[in-house]
N, C-alpha and C positions, 0 to 999 in steps of 0.2 A: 415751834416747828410746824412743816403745814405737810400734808400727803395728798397727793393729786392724783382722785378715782376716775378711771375709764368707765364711762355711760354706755353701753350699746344700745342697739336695736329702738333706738328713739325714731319718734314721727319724722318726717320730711318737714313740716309745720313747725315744729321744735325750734325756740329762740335761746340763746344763753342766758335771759332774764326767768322764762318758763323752766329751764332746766336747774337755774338758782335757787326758784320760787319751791321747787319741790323738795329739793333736800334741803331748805332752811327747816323745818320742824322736827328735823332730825340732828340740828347740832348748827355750828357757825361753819357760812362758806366765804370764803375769802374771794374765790372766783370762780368763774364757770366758762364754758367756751364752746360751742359747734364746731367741725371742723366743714369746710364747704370746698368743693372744687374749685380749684384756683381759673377753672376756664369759664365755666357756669354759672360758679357762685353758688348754685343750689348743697346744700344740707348732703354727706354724705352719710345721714344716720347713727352719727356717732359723737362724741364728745369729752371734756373732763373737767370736773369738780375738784376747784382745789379747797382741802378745809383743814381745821385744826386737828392735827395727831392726835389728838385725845378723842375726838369724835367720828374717824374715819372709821373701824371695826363697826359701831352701832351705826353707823351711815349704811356701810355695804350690806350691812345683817339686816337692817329696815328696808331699803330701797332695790337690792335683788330681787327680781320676778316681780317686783310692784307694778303695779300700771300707771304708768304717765302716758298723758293722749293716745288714752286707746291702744296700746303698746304693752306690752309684759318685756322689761327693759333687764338689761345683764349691769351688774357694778361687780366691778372688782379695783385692787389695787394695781394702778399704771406701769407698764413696766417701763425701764430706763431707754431714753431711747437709742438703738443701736447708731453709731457713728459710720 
């Protein structure tokens, strides 16, 4: 099974590959994802990391308040999204 962490407060500069690259030494990611203006295209500072259940707890416990680019970033667990 995989759990998919909501990223905050990341750079504008911030890539899905840069945002993969950081919580790999914290466990296996399966995927990652910016989310961007659909008019713009520009980075709305946000994003999610999907990874293995077994590594999601020591993910968010590592990577909360960490700094990625220069950033003190927020992780938590995704919540579902409302319909």
């Amino acid at each position: 099974m995989a759990k998919t962490l909501y990223v905050g407060n990341l750079a504008w500069s911030a890539t899905d590959t840069t945002l993969a690259d950081a919580f790999r030494p914290h466990g296996a990611v399966i995927s990652s994802r910016i989310i961007t203006d659909k008019e713009t295209g520009r980075s709305r500072g946000f994003g999610f990391v999907e990874v293995e259940d077994a590594d999601a707890d020591k993910m968010i416990e590592a990577m909360n308040g960490a700094q990625v680019d220069g950033r003190q970033i927020v992780v938590n667990e995704a919540k579902p999204r409302q319909g």
